[in-house]
N, C-alpha and C positions, 0 to 999 in steps of 0.2 A: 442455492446454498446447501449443504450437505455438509449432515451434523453427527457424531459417534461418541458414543463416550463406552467406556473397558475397563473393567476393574476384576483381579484375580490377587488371588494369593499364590498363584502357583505360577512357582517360574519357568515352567516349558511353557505355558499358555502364553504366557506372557512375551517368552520370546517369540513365540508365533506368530502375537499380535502384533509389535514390532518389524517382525520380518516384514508383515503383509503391509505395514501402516509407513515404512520408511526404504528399506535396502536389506539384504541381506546380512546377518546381523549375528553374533555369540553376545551371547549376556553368561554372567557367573554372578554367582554370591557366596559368600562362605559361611553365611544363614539361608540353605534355598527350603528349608520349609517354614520358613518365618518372613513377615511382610507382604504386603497388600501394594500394588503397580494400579494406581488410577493413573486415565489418561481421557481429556476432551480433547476432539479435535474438529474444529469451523473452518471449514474452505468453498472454495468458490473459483471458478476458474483456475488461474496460476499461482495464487496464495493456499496457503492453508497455515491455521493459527491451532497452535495445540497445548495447551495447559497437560503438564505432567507432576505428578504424583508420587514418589515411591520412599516409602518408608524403611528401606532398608538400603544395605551397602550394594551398590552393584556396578559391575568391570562391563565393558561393552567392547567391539572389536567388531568396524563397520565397513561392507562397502562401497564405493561412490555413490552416493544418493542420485546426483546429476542434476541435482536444485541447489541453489544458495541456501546456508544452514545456517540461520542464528540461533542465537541461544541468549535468553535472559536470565538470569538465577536469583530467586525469591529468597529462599530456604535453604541451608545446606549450604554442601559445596559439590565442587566439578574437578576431580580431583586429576594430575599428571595427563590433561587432553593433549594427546599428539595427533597430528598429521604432518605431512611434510615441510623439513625445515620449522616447524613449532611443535611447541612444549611451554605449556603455563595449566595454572591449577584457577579456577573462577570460585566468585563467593559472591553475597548477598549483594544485588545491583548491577553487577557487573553485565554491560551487554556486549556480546564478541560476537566474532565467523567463526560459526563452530568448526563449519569445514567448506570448503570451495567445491562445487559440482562436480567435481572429476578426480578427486585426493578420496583414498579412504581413510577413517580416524580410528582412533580408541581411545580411550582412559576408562574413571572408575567416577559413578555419579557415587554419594556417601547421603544419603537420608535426604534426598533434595525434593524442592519442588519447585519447580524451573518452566519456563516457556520455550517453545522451540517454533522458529517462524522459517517456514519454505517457500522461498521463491522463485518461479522458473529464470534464468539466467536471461532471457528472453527480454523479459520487463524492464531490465535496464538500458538494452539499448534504444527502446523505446522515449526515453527522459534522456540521454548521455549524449554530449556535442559531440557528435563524431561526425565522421563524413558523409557528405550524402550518395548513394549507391551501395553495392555491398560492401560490406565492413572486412576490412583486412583481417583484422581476430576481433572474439569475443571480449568486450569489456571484461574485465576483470577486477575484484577486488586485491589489494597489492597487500595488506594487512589486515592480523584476525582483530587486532583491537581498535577503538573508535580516534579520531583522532583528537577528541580534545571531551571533556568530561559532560560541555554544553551539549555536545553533537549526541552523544550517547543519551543523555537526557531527552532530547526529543524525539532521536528513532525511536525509545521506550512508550513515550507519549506518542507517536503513531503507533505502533503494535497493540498501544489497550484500546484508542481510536479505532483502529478494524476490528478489532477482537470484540467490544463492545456496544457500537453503533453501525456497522456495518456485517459483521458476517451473525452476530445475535439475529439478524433481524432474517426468520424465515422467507420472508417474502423480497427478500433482494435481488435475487434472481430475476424478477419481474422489473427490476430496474436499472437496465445495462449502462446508463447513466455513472449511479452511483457507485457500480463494480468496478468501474474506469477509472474513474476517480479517486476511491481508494488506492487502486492497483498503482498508479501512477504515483500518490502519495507516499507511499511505503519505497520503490523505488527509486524516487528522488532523495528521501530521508536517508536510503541505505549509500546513498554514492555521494552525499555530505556528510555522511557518518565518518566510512570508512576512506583510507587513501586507497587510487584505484588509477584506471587507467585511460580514461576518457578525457578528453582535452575539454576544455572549460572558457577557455578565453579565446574572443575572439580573432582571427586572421586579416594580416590585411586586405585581404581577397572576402571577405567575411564584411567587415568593414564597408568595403566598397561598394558590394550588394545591400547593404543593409537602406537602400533610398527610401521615399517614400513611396514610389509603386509597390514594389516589396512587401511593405506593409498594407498598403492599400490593399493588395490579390488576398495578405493574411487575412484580414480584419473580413473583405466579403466572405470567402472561404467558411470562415465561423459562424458566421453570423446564419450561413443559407446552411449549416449542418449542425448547429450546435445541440438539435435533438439526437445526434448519434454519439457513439461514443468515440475521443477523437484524441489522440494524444499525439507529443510535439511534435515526431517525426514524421506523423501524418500528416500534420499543417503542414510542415516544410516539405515534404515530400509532393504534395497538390503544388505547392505555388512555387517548384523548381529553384531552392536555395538549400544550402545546410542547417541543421538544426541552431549553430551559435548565428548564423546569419539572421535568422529570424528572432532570435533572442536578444541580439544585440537590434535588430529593427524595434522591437517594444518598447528596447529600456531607451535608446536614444530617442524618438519620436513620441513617445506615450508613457515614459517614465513606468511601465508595469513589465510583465511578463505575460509572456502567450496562455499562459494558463489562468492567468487572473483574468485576463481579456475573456477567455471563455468560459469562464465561473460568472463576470459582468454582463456577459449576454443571455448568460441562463438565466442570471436572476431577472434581468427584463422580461424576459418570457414569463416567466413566474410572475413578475407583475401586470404580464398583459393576462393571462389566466385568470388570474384573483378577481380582475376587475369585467371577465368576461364569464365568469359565473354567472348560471342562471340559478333562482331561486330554490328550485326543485331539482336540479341535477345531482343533489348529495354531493358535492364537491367541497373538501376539506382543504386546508393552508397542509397538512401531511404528507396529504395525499399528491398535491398541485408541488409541495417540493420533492419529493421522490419522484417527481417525472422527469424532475429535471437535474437531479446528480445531487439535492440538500438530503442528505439520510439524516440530521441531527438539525431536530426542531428549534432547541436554543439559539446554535449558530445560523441557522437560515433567518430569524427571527430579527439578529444583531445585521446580519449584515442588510437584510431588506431595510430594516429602520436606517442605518447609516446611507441607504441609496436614495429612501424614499420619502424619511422622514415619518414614515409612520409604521405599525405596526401590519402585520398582511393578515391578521384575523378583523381589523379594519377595515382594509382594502377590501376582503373581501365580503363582509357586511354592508359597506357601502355602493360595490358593485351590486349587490343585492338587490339593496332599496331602492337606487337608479332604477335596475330595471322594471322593480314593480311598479312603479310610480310612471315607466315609460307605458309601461302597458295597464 
């Protein structure tokens, strides 16, 4: 994980840092010896999460980034943001496409303090039911606003999730697990966020693969890799179906999804772990779910008791005393 944070009152610097930290870039103010540009930024692989800061008015004029660009806004406003075919002005909550990977934008930020989340374009085909083999085109998002005020709600509540509890955490890197995880989370959030271009439902060719071998080849598949890191179209892609193929396999035969299926085998493992602690090996319930894609102690907490009925600093107390008591 790799962490920066930039703060100037001077706006060449600032554009500099900009250029270097986004695209090529004109920033203006009609105060440019006045106001201070903070900016953090937490990334990790193909995400990176950046809290922005500027206390003054400032005009921008960007070129293509070639990442998916959102934009949350806290403070302020986002004022006349164009790119191609749009034009709209943002204010406090609002979360949009700030600009599509290959469109360059402009407007004018006005005293804001805003979040800006970049994702490789990459990551959604990764989550998107599309076909299996190479992709005719890249998914695409088809609109910069969310489509209903729920959806926008919860991409925001993913965005502080990563920002948060996963890219905070220096030591994430060390857990390709949990970077997966996220990466996939945020992705999914952005393609029920926004309207887009991935097909969703499944085919009757889709349908008719969806048997129970199908799921049988899934389900071992997971279970013999769930230490790596594994997203959908990799399942489907091992067990020669399409991604809504294997999607419609879970929900028909097992009432979940391929991704719960693989969050419920990780927590197995986490609970054969806990109870296979030795005394003295210094192993923590943290530590034992960070191995396996839990970066947030709460939720790992809630769902091991929903699985297990108890708690895993339990589990792993008791795995404890077994063994001393074995030996």
């Amino acid at each position: 994980m790799d962490s920066l944070v930039f703060e100037s009152d001077d706006l060449g610097v600032t554009e500099d840092f900009l250029c270097r930290a986004y695209a090529t870039m004109r920033i203006g103010s009609a105060t440019p010896a006045a106001g201070r540009a903070r900016v953090r930024r937490d990334s990790t692989g193909s995400i990176s999460v950046d809290e922005l800061d500027l206390d003054f008015d400032m005009s921008y004029s960007v070129s293509p980034l070639g990442k998916i660009c959102l934009c949350v806004v806290h403070e302020g406003t986002v004022q006349d943001h164009a790119f191609r075919g749009v034009q709209d002005s943002f204010g406090p909550g609002d979360a949009v496409l700030f600009a599509p990977p290959d469109e360059p934008y402009s407007g004018r930020v006005n005293s804001a303090r805003y979040n800006i989340t970049l994702i490789d374009p990459g990551l959604l085909e990764q989550v998107a039911a599309t076909e299996r083999g190479p992709l005719r085109a890249p998914v695409r998002l088809t609109g910069h606003r969310p489509l209903t005020p729920a959806a926008a709600d919860r991409l925001k509540s993913t965005i502080v999730y990563l920002r948060d509890q996963v890219l905070a955490d220096p030591d994430v890197e060390a857990h390709p697990l949990i970077v997966s995880a996220g990466s996939q989370l945020l992705a999914a959030s952005v393609l029920a966020a926004f309207p887009n271009t991935a097909r969703t439902e499944p085919t009757a060719r889709d349908r008719t693969d969806a048997h129970p071998a199908t799921l049988r080849r899934a389900v071992a598949y997971i279970d013999d890799h769930a230490d790596q890191p594994l997203t959908v179209a990799g399942i489907a892609d091992a067990v020669h179906v399409t991604i809504r193929t294997l999607q419609y396999a879970f929900r028909r035969h097992l009432d979940t999804t391929p991704l719960a299926y693989l969050r419920r085998a990780r927590l197995a493992h986490a609970h054969r772990d806990l109870l296979a602690a030795s005394p003295h090996s210094g192993a923590t319930v943290a530590g034992i779910a960070a191995r396996w894609g839990f970066s947030h102690a709460g939720r790992f907490a809630a769902l091991y008791r929903d699985a297990y009925g108890t708690s895993p600093a339990r589990t792993l107390r008791e795995g404890d005393a077994f063994d001393r008591a074995r030996n």
